[in-house]
C-alpha positions as CSV (number, residue, x, y, z in Angstrom):
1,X,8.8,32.7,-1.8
2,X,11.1,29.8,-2.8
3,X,9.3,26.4,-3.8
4,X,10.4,23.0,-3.6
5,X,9.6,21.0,-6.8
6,X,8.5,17.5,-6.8
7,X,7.2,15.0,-9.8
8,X,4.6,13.2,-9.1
9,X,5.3,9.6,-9.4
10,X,3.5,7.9,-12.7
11,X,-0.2,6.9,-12.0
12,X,0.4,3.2,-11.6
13,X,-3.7,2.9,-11.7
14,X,-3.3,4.0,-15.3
15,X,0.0,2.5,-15.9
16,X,-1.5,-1.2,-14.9
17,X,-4.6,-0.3,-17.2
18,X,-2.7,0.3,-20.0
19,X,-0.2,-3.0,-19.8
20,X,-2.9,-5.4,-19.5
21,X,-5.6,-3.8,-21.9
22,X,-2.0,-3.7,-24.2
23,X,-2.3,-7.3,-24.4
24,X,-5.6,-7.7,-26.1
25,X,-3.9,-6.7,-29.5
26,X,-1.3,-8.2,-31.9
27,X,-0.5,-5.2,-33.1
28,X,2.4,-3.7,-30.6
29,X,2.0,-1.1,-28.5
30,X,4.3,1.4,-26.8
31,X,3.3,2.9,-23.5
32,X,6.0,5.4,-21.5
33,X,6.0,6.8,-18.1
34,X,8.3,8.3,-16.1
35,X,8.8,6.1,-13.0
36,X,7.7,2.4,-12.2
37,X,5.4,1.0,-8.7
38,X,6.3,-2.4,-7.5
39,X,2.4,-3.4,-8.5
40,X,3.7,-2.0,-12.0
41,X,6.6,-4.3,-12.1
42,X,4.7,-7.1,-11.6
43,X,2.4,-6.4,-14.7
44,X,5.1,-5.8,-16.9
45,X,6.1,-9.4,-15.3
46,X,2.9,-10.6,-16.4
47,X,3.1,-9.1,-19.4
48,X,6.1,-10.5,-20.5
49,X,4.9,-14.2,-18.9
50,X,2.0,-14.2,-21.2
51,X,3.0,-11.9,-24.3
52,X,5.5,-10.0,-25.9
53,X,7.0,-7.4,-23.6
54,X,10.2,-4.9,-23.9
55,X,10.8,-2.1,-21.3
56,X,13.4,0.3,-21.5
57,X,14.4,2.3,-18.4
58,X,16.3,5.6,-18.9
59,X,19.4,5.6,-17.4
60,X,18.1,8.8,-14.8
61,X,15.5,6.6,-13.4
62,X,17.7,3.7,-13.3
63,X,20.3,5.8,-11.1
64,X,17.5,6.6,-8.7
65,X,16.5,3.0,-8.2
66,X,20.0,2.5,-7.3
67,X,20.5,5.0,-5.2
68,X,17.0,4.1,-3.5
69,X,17.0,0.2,-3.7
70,X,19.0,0.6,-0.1
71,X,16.8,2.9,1.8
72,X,13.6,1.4,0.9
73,X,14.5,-2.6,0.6
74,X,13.6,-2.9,-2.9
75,X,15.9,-4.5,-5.2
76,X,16.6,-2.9,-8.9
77,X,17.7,-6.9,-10.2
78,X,13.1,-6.7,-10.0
79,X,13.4,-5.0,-13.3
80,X,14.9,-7.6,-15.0
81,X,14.2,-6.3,-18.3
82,X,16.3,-3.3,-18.4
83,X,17.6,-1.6,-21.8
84,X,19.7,1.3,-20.9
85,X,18.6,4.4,-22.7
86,X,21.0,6.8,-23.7
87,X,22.4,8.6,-20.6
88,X,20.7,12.2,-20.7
89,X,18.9,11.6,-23.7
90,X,15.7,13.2,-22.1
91,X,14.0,10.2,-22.9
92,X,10.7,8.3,-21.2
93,X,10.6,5.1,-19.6
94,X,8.9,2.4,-22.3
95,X,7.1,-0.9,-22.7
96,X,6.4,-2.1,-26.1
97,X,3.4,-4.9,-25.8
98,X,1.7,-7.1,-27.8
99,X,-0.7,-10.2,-27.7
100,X,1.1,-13.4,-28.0
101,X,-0.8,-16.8,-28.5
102,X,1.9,-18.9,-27.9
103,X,2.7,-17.7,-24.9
104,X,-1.0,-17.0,-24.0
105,X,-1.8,-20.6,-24.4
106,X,1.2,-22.2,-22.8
107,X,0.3,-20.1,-19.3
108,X,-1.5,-22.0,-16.5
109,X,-0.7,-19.8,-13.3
110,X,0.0,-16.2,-13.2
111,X,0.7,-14.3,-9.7
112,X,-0.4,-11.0,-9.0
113,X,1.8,-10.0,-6.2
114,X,-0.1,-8.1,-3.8
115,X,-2.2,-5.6,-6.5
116,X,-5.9,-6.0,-5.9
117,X,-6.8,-3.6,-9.1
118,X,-3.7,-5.8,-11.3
119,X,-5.8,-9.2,-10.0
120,X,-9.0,-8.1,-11.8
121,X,-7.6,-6.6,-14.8
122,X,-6.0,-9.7,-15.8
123,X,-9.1,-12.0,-14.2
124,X,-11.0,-9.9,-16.9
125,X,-8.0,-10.7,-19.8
126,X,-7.9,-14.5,-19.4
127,X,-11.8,-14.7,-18.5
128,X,-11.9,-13.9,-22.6
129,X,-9.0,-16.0,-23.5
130,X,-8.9,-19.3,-21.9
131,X,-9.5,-21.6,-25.0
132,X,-10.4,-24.4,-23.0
133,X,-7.7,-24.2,-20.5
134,X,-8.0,-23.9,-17.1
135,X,-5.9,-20.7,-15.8
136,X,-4.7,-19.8,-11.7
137,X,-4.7,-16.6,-10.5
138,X,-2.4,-16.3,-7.4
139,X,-1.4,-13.4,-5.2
140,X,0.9,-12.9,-2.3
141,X,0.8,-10.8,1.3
142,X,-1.9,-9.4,2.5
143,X,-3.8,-9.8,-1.1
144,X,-4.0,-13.4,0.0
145,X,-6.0,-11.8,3.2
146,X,-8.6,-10.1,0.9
147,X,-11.9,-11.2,0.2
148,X,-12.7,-10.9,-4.0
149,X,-16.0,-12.1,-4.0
150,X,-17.4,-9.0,-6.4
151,X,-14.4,-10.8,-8.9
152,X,-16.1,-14.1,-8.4
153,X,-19.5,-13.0,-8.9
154,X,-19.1,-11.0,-12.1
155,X,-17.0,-13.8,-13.9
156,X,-19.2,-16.2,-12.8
157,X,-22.0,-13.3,-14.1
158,X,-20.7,-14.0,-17.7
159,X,-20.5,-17.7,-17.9
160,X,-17.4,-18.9,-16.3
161,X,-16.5,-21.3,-13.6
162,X,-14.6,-20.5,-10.3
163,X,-13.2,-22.7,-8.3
164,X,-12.0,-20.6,-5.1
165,X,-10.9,-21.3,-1.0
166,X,-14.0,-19.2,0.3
167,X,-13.7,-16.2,-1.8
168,X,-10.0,-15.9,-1.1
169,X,-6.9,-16.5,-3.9
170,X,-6.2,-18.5,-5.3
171,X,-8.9,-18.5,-8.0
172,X,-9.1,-21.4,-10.6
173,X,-10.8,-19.8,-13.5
174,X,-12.0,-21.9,-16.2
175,X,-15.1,-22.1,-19.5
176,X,-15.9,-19.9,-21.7
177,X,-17.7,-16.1,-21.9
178,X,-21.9,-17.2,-22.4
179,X,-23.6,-14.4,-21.3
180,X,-22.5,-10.6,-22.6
181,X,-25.3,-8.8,-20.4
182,X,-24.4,-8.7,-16.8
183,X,-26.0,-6.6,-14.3
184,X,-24.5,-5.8,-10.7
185,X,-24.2,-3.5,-7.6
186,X,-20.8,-1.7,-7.6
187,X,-21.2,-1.0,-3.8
188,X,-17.6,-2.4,-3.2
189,X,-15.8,-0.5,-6.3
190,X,-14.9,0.2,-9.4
191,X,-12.0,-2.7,-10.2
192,X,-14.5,-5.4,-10.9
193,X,-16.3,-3.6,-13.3
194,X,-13.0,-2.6,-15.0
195,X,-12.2,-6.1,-15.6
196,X,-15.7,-6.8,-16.8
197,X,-14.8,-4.1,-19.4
198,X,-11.3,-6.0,-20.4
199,X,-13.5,-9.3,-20.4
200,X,-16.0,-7.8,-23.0
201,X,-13.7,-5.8,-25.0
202,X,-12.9,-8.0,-27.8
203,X,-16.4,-10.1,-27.9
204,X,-19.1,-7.1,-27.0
205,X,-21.5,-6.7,-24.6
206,X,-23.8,-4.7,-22.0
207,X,-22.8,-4.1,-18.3
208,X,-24.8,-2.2,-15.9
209,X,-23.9,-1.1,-12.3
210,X,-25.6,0.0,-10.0
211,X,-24.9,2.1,-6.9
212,X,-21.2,2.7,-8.5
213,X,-18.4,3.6,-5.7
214,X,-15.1,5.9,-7.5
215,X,-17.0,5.5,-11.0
216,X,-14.5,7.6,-12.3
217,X,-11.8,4.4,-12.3
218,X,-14.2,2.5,-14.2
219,X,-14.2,5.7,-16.9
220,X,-10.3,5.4,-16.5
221,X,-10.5,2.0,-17.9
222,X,-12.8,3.0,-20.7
223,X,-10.9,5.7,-21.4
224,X,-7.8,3.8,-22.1
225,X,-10.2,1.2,-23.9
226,X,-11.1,4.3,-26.5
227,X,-7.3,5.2,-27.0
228,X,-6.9,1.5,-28.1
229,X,-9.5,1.6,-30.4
230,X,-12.4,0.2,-28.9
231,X,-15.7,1.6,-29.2
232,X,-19.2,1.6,-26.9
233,X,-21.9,4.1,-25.3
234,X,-21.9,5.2,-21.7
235,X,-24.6,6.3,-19.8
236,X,-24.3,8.1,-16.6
237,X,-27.3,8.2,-14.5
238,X,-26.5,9.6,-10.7
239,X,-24.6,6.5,-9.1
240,X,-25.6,4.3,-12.0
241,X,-23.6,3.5,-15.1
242,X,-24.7,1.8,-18.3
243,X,-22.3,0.7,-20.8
244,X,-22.5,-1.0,-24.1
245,X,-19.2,-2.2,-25.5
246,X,-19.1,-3.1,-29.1
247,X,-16.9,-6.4,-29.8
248,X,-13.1,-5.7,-31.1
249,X,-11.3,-2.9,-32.1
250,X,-13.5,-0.1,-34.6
251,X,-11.1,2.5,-34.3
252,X,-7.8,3.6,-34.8
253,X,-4.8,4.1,-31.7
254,X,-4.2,7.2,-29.5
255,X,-1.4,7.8,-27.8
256,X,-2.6,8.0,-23.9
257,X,-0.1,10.3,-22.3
258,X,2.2,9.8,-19.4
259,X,0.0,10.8,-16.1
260,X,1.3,11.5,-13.0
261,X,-0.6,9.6,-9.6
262,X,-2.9,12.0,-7.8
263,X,-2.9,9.9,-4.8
264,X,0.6,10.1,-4.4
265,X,0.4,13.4,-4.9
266,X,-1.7,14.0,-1.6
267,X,0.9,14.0,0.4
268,X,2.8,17.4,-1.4
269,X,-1.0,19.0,-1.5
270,X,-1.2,18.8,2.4
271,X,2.6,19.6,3.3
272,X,1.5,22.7,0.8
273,X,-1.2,23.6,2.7
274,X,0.3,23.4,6.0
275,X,3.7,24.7,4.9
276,X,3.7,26.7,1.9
277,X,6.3,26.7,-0.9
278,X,5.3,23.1,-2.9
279,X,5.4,23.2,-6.5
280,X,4.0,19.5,-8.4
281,X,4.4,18.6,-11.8
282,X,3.8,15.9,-14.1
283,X,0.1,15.7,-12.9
284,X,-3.0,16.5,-15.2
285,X,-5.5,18.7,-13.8
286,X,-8.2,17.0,-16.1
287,X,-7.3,13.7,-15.3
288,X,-10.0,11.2,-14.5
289,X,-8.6,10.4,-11.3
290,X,-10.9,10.7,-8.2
291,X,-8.2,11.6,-5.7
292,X,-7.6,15.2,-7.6
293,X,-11.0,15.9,-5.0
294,X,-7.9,16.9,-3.0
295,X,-7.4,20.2,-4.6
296,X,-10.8,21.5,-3.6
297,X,-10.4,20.0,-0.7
298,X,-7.2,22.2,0.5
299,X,-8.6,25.3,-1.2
300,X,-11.6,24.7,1.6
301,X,-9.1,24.5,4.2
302,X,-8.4,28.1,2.8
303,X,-4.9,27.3,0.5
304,X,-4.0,29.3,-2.6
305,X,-3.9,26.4,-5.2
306,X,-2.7,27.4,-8.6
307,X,-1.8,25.0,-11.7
308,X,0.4,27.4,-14.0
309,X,2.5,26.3,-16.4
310,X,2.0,22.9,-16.2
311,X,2.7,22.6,-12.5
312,X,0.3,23.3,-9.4
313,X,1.9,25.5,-7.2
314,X,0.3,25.5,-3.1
315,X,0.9,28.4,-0.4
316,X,0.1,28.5,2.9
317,X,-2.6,30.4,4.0
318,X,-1.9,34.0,5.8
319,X,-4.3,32.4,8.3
320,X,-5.2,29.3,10.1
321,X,-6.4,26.0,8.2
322,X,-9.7,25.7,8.1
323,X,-11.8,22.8,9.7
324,X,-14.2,20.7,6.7
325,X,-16.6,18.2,6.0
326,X,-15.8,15.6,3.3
327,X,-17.3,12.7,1.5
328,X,-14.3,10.6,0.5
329,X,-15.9,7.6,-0.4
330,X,-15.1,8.1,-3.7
331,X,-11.6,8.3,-3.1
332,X,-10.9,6.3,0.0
333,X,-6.5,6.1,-1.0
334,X,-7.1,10.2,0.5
335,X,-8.4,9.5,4.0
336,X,-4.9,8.7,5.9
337,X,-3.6,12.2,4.6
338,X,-6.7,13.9,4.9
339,X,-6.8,12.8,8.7
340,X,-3.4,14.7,8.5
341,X,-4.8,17.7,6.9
342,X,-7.6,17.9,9.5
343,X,-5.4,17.7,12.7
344,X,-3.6,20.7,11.6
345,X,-6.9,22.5,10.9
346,X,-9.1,24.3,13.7
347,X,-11.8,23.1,14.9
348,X,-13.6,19.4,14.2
349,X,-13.3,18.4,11.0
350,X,-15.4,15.4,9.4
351,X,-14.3,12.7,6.8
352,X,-17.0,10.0,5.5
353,X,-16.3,6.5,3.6
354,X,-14.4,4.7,6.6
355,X,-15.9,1.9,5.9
356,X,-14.3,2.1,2.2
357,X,-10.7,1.1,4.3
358,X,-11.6,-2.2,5.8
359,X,-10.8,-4.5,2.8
360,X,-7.5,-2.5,1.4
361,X,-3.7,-3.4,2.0
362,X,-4.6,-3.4,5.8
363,X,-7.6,-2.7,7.9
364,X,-6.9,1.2,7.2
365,X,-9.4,1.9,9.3
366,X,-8.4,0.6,12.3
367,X,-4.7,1.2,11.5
368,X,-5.5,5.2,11.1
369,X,-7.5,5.0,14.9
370,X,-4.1,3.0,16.0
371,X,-1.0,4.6,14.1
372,X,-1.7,8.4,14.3
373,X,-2.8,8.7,17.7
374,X,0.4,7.8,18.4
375,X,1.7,10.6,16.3
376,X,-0.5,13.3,18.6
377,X,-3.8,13.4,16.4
378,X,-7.1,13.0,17.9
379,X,-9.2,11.0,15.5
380,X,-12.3,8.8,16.4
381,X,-14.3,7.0,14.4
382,X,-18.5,7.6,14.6
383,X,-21.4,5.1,13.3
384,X,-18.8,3.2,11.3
385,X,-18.0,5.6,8.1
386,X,-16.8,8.7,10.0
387,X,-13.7,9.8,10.9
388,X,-14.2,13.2,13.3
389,X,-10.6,15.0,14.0
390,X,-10.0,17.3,16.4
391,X,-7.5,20.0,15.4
392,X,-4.0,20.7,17.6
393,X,-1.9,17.9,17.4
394,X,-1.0,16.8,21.2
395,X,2.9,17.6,20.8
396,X,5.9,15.0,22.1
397,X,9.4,15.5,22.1
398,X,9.9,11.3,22.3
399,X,10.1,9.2,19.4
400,X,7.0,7.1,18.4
401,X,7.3,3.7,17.4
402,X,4.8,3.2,14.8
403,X,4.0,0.1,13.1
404,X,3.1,0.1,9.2
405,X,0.7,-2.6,8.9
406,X,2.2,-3.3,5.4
407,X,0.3,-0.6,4.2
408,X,1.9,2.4,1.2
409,X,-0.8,4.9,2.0
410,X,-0.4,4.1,5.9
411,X,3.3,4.9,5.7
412,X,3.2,7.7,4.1
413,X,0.2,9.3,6.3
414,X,2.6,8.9,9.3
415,X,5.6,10.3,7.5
416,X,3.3,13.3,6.8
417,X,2.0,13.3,10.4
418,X,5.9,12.9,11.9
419,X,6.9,15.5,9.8
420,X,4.2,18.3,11.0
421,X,4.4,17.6,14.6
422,X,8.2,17.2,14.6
423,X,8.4,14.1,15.7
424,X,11.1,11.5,14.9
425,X,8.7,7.6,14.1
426,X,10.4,4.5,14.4
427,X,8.5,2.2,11.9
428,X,8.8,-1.6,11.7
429,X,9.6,-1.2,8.1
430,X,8.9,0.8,5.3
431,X,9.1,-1.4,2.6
432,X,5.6,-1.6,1.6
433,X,5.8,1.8,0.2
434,X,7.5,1.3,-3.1
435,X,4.0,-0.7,-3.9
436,X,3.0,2.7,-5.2
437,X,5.5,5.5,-4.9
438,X,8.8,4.2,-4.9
439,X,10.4,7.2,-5.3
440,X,8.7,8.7,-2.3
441,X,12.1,8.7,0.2
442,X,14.3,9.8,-2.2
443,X,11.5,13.2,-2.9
444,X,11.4,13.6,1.2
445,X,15.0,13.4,1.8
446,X,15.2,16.0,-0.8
447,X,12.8,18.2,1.1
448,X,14.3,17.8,4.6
């Protein structure tokens, strides 16, 4: 069997962890990847705003913005710090990063774009470096749409004052760290507890969370923490996590490898599955990243899943997909492609953590009920957290005119969902999706 080989696009979950935690130290730091989000472009923006800040993009990946700034409406003048690398040198992407007081202290506004995880990662970084200043945390699209009242509540947990338009950006942040022992529910994520962690890092302290939704982002965070040289205790106890940070740096640096985004990713897993002949690099199996749950998932569905050679390679099965049950609340960013998965599956299959989707890019939920009926799938939602799919999609040889609601994951879920039925979509746009995989066009043209 032939197989098509994609690279998964850098993790820009990690990516954005490592700029902004970069920033805590004087000492520079180099961080490379492979390909760059739009969320990730805007910390590197931030980056350079507030610190010292040099990227480097290899000439390959430049080429490929080029080629792709057209199709997908996303301009390569963004990365306006570009350093050529030598052409076919083989060499990474890079950002060299360091703390820089001046600039630090001469920043009274920094815009987060439309990143929700980027907003409280650097929340957490000024929250610990104000020095008497007041600072304004903006954001744009459908970020300004968002409720952040977990942010407000945890930094206003540790001694700090918020000044906010009913739990909506902008937030006016502004005092000092006074308390270093916080205690919360994580019900509504992991990203405010990752900035807690940024927040504490340098001064110490003792977080607990209670009820912890995708826990494993928060570990992300304190895993790139550890290869910085930080040091604290974790404690795991069922959906519970204690952590005690200990203040500054009590350790020497690790490199923290390149990663390649499991959520992005997805989509290849289920074209596998349904397909056959998919081969993915450039993605860890033992990465930290909750959205690898799709790997069991498609071996349920009755897929032969390999990872050989530093690839995963999927095959279709000899017989038909398998209908499942899965908790995904987790790893909500799955549910649009795992509503995929399950219409091409037989029988009724069952997704939970719906209700996870309300407060992302768009209301996912209601986006997935609207967008991929259109598309032939028979989804319905029960007692608010439960997607239930019928499988056998309801075939059309007319176009559907879908609508993207300014959502990556949404985009892409239809694009999947097109592409199995044979059906030709006519979105609104498509811009939306170079928030997370802007390489994702020029990998499907490739396929097709």
């Amino acid at each position: 069997m032939k197989f098509f080989r994609i690279v998964a696009p850098t993790s820009k979950s990690i990516l954005q962890r490592e700029i902004i935690i970069a920033l805590l130290s004087e000492e520079p730091t180099r961080i490379e990847f492979d390909s760059l989000a739009n969320d990730t472009v805007q910390a590197l923006r931030i980056a350079e705003q507030i610190g010292d800040c040099r990227v480097e993009i290899a000439e390959s990946y430049r080429a490929l913005l080029a080629e792709e700034c057209v199709a997908r409406n996303f301009s390569a003048d963004n990365l306006i710090y570009i350093k050529s690398c030598a052409a076919g040198s083989g060499e990474k992407s890079s950002a060299v990063i360091a703390k820089n007081f001046e600039k630090l202290r001469a920043t009274c506004e920094v815009n987060c774009d439309e990143s929700g995880l980027l907003l409280h990662l650097v929340a957490g970084y000024f929250a610990a470096n104000l020095h008497g200043e007041t600072v304004k945390i903006a954001g744009e699209g459908t970020l300004n749409s968002r409720r952040v009242s977990d942010l407000i509540r945890v930094l206003e947990a540790i001694g700090l004052k918020v000044n906010h338009a009913g739990e909506f950006l902008p937030l006016e942040i502004s005092g000092e760290i006074t308390c270093t022992k916080t205690e919360f529910s994580g019900l509504t994520g992991s990203q405010a507890i990752s900035g807690l962690m940024i927040a504490l890092a340098e001064c110490g302290g003792e977080i607990i969370a209670y009820n912890l939704k995708s826990r494993n982002y928060a570990l992300m965070t304190a895993e790139v923490l550890k290869c910085r040289g930080y040091k604290f205790n974790l404690i795991q106890a069922g959906t519970d996590l204690s952590m005690r940070i200990f203040a500054g740096r009590a350790g020497s640096k690790c490199d923290f490898a390149d990663c390649g985004d499991a959520s992005g990713a997805s989509f290849w897993f289920v074209l596998g599955v349904c397909r056959g002949g998919i081969e993915i690099a450039n993605l860890d199996p033992q990465s930290l990243q909750p959205d690898l749950a799709i790997v069991e998932i498609i071996r349920k569905c009755g897929a032969e899943v390999k990872f050989e050679n530093g690839v995963f390679r999927i095959k279709k099965p000899a017989n038909v997909l398998v209908a499942f049950d899965h908790d995904a609340t987790n790893s909500p960013d799955l549910i649009p492609n795992l509503v995929v998965l399950a219409s091409q599956c037989s029988g009724k299959s069952t997704i939970r953590g719906a209700v996870r989707l309300r407060n992302k890019e768009s209301d996912r939920r209601a986006a997935i009920l609207d967008e991929l009926a259109k598309v032939g799938i028979r989804v319905a939602l029960r007692d608010d957290d439960t997607f239930e799919i019928i499988g056998g999609v309801q075939t059309s040889a007319e176009e559907a005119c879908v609508s993207s609601h300014s959502d990556h994951r949404i985009i892409m879920a239809l694009c999947l969902a097109g592409l199995l039925a044979g059906r030709s979509l006519q979105f609104d746009s498509t811009v939306a999706v170079g928030k997370s995989y802007p390489e994702f066009f020029y990998w499907l043209m490739k396929y097709e």
